[in-house]
ROTI-175696 format. One line per 5 residues: their letters; for each residue z, y, x of N, C-alpha, C. Coordinates in steps of 0.001 Angstrom, whole numbers. Each point is the difference from the previous one (the first is absolute). Layout:
REM residues N
A = Z,Y,X,Z,Y,X,Z,Y,X | ... .
//
This chain:
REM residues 408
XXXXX = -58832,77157,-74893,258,-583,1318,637,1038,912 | 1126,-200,465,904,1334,1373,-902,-627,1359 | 438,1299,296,-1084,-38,1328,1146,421,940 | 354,-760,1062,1102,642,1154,-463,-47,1276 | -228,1029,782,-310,-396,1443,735,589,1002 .
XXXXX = -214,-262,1407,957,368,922,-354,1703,475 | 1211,79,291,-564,1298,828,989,614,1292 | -607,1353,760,513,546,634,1248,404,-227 | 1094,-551,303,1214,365,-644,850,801,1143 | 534,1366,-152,591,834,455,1513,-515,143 .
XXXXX = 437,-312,1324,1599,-572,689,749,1080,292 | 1138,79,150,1124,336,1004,-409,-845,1276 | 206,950,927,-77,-795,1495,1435,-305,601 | -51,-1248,-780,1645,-683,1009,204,433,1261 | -1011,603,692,182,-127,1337,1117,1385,-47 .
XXXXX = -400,982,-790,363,1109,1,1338,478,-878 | 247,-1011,-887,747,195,-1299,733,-1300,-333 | 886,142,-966,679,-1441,62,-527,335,-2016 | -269,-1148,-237,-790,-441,-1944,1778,915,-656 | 1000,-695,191,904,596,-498,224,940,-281 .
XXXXX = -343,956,1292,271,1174,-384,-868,1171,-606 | -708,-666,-142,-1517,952,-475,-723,-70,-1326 | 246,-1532,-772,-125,-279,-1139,1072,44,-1245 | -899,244,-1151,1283,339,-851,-269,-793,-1484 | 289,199,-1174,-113,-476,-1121,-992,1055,-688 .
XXXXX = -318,-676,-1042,-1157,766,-762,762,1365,-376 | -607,829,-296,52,1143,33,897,346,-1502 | -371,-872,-973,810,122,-1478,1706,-652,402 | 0,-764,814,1173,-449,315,874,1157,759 | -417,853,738,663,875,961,788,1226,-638 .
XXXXX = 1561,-305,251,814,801,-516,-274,1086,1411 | 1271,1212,-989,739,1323,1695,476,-356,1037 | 972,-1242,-110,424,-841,798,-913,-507,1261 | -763,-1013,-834,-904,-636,1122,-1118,530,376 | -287,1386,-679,-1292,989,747,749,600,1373 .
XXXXX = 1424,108,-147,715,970,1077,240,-1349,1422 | 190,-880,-748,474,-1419,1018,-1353,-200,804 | -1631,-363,-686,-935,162,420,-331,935,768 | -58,1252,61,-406,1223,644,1082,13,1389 | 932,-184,25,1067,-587,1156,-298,-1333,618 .
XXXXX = -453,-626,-454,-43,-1351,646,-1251,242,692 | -1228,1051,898,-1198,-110,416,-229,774,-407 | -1172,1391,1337,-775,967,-324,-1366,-606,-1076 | 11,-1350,579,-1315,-576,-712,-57,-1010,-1127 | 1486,406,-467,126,-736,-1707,-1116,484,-1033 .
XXXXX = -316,-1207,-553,-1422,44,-977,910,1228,-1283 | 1052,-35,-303,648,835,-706,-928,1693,-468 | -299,491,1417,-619,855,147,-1368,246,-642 | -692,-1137,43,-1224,-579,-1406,552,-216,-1173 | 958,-1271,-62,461,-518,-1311,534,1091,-881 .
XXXXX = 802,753,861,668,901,-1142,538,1147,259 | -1197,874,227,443,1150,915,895,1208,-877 | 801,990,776,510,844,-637,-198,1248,-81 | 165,866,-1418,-373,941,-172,532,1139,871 | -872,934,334,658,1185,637,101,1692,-491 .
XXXXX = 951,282,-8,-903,1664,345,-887,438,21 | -575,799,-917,-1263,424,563,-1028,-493,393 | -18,-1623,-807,-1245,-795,260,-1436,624,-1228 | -848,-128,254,-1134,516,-122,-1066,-1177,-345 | -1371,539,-667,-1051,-1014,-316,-199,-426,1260 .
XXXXX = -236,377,1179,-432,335,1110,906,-278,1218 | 1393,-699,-467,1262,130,757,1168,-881,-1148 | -19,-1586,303,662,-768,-950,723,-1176,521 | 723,-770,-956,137,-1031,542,-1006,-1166,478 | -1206,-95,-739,-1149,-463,174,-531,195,1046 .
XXXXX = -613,1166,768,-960,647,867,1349,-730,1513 | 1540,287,-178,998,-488,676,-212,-1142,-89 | -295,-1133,-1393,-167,-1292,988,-1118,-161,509 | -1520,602,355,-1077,-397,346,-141,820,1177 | 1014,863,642,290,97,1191,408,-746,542 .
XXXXX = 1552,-328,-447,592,-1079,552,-768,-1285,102 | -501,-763,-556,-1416,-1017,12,-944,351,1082 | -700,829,-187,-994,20,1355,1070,379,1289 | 1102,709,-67,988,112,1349,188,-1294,586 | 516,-1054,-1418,283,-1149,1133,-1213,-1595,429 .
XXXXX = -1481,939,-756,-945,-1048,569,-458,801,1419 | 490,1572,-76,-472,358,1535,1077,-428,1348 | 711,-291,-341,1512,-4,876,-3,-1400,71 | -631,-1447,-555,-53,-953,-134,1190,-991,-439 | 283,825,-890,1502,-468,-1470,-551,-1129,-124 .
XXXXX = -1312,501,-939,-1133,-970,-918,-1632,23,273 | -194,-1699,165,-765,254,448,-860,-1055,-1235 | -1440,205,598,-1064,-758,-1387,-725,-1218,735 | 676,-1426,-768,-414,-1250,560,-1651,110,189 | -275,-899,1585,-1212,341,276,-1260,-1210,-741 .
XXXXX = 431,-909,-952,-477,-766,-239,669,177,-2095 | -1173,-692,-685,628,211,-1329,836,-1562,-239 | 1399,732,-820,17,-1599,-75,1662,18,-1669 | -196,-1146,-326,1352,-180,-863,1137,-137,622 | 961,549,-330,1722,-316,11,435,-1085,-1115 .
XXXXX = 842,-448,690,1233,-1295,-577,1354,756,-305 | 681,78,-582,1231,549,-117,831,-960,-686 | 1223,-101,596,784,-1203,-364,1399,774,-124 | 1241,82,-1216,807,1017,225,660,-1262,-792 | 1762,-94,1086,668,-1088,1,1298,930,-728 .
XXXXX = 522,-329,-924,1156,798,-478,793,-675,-1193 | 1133,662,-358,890,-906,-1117,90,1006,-1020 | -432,-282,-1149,-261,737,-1481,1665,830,-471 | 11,1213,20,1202,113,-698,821,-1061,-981 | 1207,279,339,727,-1139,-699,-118,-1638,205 .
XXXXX = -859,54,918,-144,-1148,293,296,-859,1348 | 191,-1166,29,435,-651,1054,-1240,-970,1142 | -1253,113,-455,-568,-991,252,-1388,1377,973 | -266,-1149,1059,-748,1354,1017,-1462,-518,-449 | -1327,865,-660,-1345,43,-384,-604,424,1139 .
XXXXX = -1535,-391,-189,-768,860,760,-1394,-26,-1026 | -303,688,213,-1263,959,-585,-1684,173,456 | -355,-487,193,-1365,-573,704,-1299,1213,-909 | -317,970,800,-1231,514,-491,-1254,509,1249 | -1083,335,-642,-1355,19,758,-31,1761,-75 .
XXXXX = 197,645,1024,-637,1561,-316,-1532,65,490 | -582,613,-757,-1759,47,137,-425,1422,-843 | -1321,28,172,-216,1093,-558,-730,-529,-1397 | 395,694,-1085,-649,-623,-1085,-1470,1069,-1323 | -539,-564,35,-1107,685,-596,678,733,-1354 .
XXXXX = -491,875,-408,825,1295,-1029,-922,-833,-1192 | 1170,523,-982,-1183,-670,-1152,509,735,-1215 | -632,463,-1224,964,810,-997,850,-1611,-434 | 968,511,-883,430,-1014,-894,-1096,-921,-1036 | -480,843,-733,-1054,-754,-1082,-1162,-890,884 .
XXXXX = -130,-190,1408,-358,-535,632,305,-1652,73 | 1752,-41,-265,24,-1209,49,727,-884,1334 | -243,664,1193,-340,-453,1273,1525,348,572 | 518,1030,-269,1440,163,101,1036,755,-1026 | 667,-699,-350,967,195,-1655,1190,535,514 .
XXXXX = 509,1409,-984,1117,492,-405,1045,-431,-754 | 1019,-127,731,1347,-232,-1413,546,778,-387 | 197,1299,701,816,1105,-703,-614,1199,-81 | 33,1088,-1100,232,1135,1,674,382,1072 | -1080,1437,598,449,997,996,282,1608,-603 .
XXXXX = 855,728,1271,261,1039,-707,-522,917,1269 | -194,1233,-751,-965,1488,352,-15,392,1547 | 1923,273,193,147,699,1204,-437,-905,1401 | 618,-1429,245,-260,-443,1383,-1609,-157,52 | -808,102,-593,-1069,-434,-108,-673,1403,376 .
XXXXX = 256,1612,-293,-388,1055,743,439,-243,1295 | 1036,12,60,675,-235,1440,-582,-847,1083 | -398,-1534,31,-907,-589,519,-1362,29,363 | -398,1020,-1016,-1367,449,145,247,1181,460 | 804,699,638,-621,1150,878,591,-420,1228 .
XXXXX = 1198,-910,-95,-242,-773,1690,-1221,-510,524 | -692,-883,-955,-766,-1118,386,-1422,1349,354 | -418,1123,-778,-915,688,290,-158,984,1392 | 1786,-279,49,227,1244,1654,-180,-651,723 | 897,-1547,108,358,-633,1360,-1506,-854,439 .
XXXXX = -492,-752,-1499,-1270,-549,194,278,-1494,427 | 1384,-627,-251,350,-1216,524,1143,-671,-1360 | 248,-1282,-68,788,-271,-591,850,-1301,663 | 1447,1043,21,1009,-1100,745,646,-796,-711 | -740,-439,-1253,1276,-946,-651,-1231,-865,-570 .
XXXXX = 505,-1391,-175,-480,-791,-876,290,-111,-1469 | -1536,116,-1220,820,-698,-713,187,-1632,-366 | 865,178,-796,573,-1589,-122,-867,-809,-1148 | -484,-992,125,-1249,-681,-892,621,-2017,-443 | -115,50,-474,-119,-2070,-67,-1255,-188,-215 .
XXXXX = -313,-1279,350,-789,-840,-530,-10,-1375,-419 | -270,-378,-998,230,-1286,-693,201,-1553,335 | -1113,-37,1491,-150,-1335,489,108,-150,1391 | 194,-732,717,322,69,1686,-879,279,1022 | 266,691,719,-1445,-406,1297,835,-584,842 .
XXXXX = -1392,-455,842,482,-681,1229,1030,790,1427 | 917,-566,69,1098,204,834,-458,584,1303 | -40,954,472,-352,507,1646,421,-558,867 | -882,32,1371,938,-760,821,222,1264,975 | 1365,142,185,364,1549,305,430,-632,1907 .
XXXXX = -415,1271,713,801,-15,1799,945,817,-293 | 383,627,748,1274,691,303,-106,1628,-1195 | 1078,241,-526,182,980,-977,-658,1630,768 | -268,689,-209,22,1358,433,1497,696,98 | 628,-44,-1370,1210,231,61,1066,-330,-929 .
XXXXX = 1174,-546,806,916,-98,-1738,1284,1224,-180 | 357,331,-1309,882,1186,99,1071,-139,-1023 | 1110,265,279,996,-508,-1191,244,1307,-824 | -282,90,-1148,323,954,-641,1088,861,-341 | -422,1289,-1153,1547,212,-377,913,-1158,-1060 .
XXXXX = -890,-509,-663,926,-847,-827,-323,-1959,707 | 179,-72,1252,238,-628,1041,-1221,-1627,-248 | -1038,940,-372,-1355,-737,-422,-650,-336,1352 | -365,-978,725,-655,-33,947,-1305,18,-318 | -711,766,564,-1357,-20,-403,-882,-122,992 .
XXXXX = -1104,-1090,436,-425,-343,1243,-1571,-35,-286 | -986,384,634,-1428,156,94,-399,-519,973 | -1312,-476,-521,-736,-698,969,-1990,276,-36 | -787,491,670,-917,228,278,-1562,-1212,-436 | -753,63,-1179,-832,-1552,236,-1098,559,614 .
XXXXX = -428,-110,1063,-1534,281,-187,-1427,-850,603 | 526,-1337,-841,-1210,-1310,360,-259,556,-1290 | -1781,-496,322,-719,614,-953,-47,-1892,-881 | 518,-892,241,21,-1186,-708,1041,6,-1165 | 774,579,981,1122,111,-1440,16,1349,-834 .
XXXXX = -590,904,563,-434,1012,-847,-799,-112,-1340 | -1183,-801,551,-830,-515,-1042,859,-784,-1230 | 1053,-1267,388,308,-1264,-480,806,1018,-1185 | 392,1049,731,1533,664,-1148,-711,776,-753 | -1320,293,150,-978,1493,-884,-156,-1109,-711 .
XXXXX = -794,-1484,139,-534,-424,-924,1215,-637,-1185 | 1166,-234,554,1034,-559,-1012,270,848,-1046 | -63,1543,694,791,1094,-1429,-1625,739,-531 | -949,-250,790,-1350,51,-731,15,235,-1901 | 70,-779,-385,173,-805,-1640,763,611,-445 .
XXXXX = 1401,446,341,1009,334,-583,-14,1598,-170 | 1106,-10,-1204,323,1489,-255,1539,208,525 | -39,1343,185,1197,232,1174,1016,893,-1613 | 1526,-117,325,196,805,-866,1498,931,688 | -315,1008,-552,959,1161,1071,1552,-403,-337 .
XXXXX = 539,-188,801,1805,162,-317,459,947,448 | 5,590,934,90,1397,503,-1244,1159,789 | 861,1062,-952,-1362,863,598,-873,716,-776 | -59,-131,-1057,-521,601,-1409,-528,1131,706 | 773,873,-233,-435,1687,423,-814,116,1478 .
XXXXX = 421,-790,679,-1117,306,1007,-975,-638,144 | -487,-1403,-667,-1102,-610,-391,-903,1539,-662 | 692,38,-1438,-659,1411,-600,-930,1371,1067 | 1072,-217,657,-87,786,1362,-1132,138,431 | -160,-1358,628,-1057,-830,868,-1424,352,-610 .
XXXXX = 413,-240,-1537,-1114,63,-758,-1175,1019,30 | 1110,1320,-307,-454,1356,-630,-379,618,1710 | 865,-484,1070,-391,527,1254,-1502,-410,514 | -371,-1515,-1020,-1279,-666,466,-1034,879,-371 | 548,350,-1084,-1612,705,-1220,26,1531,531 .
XXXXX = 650,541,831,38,1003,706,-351,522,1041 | 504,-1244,852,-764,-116,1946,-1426,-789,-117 | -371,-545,-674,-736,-1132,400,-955,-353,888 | 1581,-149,671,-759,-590,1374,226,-1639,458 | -293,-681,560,-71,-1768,-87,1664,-43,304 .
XXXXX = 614,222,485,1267,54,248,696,32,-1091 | -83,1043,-667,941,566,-1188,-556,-1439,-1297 | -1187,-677,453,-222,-1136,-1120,1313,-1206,156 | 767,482,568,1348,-1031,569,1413,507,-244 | 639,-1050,-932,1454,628,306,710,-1705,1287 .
XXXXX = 764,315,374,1245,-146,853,273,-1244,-505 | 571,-1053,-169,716,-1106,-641,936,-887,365 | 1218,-461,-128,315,-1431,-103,58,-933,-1296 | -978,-1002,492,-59,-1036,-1315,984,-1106,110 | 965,-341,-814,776,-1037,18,-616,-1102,-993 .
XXXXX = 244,-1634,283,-206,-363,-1208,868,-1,-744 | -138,-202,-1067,1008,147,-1714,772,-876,271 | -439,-1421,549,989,-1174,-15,823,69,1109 | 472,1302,1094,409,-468,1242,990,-262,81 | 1563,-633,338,968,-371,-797,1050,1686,387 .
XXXXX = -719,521,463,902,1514,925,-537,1206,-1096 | -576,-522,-333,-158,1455,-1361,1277,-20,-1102 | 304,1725,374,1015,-62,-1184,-421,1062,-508 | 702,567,-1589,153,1060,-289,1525,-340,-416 | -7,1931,172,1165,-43,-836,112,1297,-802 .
XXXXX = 929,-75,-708,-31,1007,-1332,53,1394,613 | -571,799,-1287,-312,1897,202,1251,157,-686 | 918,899,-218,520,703,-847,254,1244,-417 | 77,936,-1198,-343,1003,63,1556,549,-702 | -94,1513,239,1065,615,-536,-671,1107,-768 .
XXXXX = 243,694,-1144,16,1105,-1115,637,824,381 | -537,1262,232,756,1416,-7,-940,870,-776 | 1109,1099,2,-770,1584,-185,-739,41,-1497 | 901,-1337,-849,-153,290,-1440,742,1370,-591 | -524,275,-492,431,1583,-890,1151,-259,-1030 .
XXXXX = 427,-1025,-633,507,-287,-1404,483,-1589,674 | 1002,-264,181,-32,-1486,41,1672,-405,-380 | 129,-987,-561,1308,38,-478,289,-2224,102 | 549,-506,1179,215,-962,-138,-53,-1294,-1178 | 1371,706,-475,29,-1100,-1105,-1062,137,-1446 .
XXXXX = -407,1047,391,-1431,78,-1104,-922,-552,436 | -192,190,1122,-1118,-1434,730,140,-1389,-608 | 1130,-200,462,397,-1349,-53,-260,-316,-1430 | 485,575,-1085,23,-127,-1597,-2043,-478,105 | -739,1202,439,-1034,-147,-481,-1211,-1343,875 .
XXXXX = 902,-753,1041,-464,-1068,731,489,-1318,-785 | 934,337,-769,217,-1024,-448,-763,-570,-1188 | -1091,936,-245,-529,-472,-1095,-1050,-1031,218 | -257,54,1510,-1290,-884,159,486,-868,1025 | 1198,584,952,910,-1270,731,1296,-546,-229 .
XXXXX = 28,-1078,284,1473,-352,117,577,941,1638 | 1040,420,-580,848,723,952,1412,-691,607 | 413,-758,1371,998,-419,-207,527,387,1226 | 1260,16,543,835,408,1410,-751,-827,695 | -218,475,1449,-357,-641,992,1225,-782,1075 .
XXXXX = -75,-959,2,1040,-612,933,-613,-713,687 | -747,501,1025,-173,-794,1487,-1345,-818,-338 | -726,-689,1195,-547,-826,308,-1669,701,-457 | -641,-1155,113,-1138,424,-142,-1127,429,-1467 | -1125,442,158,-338,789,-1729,-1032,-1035,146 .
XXXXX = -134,-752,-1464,-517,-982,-542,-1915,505,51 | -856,-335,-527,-1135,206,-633,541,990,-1037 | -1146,1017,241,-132,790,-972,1530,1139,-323 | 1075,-907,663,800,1326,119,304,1260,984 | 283,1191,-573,-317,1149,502,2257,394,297 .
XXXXX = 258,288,1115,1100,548,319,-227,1517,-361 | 1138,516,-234,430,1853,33,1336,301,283 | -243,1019,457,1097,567,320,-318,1450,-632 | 1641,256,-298,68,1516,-528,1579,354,138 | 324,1093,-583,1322,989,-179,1166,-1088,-285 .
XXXXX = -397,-859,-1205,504,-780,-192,462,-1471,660 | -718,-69,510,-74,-1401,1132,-1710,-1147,292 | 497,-1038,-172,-1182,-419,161,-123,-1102,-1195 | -1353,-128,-67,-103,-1129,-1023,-1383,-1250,184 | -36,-443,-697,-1681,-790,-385,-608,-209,-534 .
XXXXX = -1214,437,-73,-850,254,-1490,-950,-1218,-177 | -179,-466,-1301,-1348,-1238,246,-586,543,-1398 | -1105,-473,-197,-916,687,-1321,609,-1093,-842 | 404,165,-1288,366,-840,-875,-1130,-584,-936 | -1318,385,333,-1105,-708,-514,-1127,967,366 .
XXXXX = -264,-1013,989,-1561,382,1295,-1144,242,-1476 | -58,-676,-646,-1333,-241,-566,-96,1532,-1123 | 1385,90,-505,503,1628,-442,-741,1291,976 | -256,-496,1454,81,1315,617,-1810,-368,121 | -832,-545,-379,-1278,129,398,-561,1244,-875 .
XXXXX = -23,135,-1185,-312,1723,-124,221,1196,933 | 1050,25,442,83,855,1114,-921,-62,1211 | -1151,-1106,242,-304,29,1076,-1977,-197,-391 | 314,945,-1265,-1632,151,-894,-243,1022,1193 | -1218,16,796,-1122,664,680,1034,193,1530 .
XXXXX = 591,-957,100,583,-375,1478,-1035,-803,629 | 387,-161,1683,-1060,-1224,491,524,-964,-712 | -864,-1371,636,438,-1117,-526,866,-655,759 | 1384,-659,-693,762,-1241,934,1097,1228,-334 | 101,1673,-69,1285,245,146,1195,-150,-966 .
XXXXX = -397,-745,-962,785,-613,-767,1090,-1054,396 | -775,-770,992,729,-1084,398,1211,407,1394 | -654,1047,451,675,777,1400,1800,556,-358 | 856,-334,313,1128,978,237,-18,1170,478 | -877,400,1171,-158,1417,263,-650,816,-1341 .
XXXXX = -830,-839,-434,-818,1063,-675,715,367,-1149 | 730,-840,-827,666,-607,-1360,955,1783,798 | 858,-195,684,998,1164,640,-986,1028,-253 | -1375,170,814,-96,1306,-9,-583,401,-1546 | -589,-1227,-1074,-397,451,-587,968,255,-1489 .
XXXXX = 853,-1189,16,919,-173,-1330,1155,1121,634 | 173,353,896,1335,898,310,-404,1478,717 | -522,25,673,-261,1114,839,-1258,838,-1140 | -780,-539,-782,-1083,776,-208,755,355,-1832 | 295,-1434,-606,158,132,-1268,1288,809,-212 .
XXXXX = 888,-544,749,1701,443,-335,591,1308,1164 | -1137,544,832,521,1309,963,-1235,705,171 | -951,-438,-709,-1119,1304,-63,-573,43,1743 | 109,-923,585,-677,184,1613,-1714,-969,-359 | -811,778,-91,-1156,-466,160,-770,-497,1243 .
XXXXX = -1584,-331,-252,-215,-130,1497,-592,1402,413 | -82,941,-662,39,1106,922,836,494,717 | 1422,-280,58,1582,345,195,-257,-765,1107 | -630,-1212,-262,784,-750,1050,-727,-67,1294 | -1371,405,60,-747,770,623,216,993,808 .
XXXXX = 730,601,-934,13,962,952,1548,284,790 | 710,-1215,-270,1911,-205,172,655,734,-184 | 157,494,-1459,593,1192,-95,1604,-840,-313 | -26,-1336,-842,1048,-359,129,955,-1227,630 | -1142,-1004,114,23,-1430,659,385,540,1554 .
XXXXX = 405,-757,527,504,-445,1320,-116,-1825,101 | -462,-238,935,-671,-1118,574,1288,-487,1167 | 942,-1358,99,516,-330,517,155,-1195,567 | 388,-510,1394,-777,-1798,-48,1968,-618,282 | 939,983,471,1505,-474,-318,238,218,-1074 .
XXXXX = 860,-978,-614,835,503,-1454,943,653,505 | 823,80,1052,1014,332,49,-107,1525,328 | -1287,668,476,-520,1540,-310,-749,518,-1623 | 123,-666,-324,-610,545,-1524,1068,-407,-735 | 1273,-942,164,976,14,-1049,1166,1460,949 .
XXXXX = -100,641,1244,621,840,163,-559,1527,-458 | -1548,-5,-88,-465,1200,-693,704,-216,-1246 | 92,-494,-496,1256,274,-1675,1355,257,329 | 476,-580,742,1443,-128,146,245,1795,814 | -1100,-56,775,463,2049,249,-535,924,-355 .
XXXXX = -923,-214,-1389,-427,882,-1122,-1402,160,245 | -377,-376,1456,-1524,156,95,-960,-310,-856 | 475,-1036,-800,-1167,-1089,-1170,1071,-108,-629 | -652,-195,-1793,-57,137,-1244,302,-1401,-142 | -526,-888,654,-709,-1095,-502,-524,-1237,1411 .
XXXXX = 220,-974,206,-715,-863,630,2,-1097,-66 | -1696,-791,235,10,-936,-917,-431,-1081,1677 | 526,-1441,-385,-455,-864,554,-540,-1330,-87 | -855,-413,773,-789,-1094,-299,-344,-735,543 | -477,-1498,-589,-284,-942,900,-1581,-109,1185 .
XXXXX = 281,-549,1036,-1672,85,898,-1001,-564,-742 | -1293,887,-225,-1101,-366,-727,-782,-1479,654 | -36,-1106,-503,-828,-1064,828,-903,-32,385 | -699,-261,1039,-1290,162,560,-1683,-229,-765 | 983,-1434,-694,-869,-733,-973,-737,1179,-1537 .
XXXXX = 1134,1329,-409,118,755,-882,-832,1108,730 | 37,542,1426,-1273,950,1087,-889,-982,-695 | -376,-1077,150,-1080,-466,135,-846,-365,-1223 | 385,-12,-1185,-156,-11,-1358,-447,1378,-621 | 1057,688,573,-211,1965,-576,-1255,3,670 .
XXXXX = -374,-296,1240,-1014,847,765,-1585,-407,-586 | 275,-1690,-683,-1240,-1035,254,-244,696,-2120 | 975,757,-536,-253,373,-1599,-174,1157,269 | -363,472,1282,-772,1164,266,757,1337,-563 | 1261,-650,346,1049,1178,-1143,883,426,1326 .
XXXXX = 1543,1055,-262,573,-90,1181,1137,807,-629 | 999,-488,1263,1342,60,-604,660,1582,201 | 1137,44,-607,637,1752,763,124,237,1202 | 54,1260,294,178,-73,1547,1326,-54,310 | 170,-831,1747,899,-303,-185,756,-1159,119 .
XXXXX = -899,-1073,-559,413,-1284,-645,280,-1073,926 | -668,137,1220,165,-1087,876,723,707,1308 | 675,-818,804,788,713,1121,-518,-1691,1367 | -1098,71,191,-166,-1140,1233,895,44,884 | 746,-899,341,489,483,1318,-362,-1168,1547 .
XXXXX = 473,61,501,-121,1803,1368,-1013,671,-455 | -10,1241,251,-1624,642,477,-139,25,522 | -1181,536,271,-1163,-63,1049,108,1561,636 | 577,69,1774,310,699,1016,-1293,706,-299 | -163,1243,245,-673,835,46,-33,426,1566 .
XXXXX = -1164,186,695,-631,-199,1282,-28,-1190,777 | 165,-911,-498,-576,-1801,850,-1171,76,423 | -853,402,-966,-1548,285,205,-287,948,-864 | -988,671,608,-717,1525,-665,-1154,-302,-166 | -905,1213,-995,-1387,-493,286,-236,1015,-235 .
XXX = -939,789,514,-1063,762,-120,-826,436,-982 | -194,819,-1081,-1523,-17,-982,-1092,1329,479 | 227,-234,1447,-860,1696,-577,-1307,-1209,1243 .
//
């Protein structure tokens, strides 16, 4: 059973600040570009938390960390941010048009605070493999600053009852021109009506892996009633504004690699044919290389289930996994320790940046793929198995500083 309740949630004070200029994208999203655009746009850009920069002569004692938990208590003394005087849930509603697409969505989720639970628990399910580094990284923010400004991203299976919302707190148009608008609940009628709907249910993560983990290892550490909480927005599964869309990755920094010897030795388990346009079927995998581009499909799925002896379960049926496991592990020697630790993968959500890492020698190799279905999160998570990392790309995300929360 998930347990979600309201809480003291840490604002920007409109009065003082405009949402625009102060909020930013999750912290894995933030290029050089938009850390420099952020840090210019407002002394009191969340940037300064989200993703602070290294200096000179920074120290155990003297970091980017200890810098954002200055900056944090600077702007709850100066009254940046301040801590709602009543506990309560957020509504978040983010109105936007899906890459490539023509038709305008909106996105309906509940942010609350949600009870920590391990995985083998049951109570909240993983779909993907996480990797080493962001996951140090988050945990010595979350231990300096003592707050967490980002939500993670969760579904849940069945509907609750609809809020009846007054006037927004604030709406803010993003960088990728996402409107994203909040709204405050705090009747304790509908508080109750929405605890008891997702009561029953199991929540399952779509974004956020590593700092769920986070949440976790920070719980069994502080334990203090606070830290028994991570951050959340729950969407339901069915909302018609949920999208994903595809990861793609690029190959470098192979030692030995020789194109058309690739290709010879892919062909033994795929059909290999020119790529000309349009969209990649089930189960087919795009590449690009030296040579150009092509499309790979397994020429007999049921051929490749040996390969996936003492894998989770379901990654047989997965295209990501079939890639990382029939190509990346069998035919280029990248394991999951490699990939762990990124010595060669690169993670991309444009094709049109991972087919230019080849074209100017940066990558070896890049492969592309179709968006994992929600229905396929929800299968991996419920066979208690989970996919590569990587695999899902939700979109919009979820603004980092809308609401904060507190664990100490």
């Amino acid at each position: 059973m998930a347990e979600i309740q309201p809480f003291h949630g840490v604002l920007y004070n409109t009065q003082r600040v405009n949402p625009a200029d102060v909020l930013t994208q999750p912290y894995d999203k933030i290029n050089t570009e938009m850390r420099e655009r952020y840090l210019a746009q407002s002394p009191y850009n969340l940037i300064r938390i989200e993703l602070g920069k290294e200096e000179p002569g920074d120290s155990d004692s003297s970091n980017k960390y200890t810098r954002a938990r200055d900056f944090y208590q600077a702007c709850h003394k100066e009254g940046v941010l301040h801590r709602s005087a009543q506990p309560a849930l957020y509504w978040l509603e983010q109105t936007f048009t899906p890459p490539g697409g023509s038709r305008q969505l909106i996105r309906k989720g509940l942010i609350a605070r949600v009870r920590l639970s391990r995985w083998d628990e049951g109570q909240v399910l993983p779909h993907e493999h996480t990797l080493s580094k962001p996951k140090a990284d988050r945990m010595s923010l979350l231990r300096t600053v003592g707050a967490q400004q980002g939500q993670i991203f969760m579904l849940h299976p069945r509907p609750i009852p609809a809020p009846t919302l007054a006037a927004p707190l604030y709406s803010v148009v993003d960088d990728y021109k996402v409107t994203n608008t909040v709204w405050e609940i705090t009747d304790p009628a509908q508080i109750a009506g929405i605890q008891a709907a997702l009561r029953p249910q199991s929540f399952y993560i779509a974004d956020g892996h590593h700092r769920y983990e986070t949440a976790l290892a920070y719980r069994d550490e502080a334990g203090t009633e606070a830290a028994k909480y991570v951050m959340a927005t729950i969407v339901d599964m069915n909302d018609p504004g949920l999208v994903v869309l595809p990861t793609h990755r690029t190959v470098a920094n192979l030692a030995v690699f020789d194109p058309q010897r690739f290709r010879e030795k892919l062909a033994g388990t795929f059909d290999v044919r020119p790529f000309t346009g349009g969209a990649l079927a089930t189960y087919e995998i795009g590449m690009a290389d030296a040579l150009g581009r092509v499309v790979l499909r397994p020429k007999n799925l049921a051929a490749l289930k040996p390969l996936f002896t003492g894998k989770p379960p379901l990654w047989d049926t997965l295209d990501v996994a079939i890639l990382h496991v029939a190509i990346l592990e069998v035919l280029l020697g990248i394991d999951e320790i490699k990939l762990r630790e990124e010595a060669n993968v690169t993670y991309w959500r444009e094709t049109e940046k991972a087919l230019a890492q080849v074209q100017s020698g940066a990558a070896q190799l890049a492969f592309f793929l179709t968006p994992t279905p929600v229905g396929d999160v929800k299968a991996v998570a419920d066979a208690r198995s989970r996919m590569p990392q990587k695999s899902t790309d939700f979109y919009p995300k979820l603004l980092s500083g809308m609401v904060m929360y507190e664990v100490r």
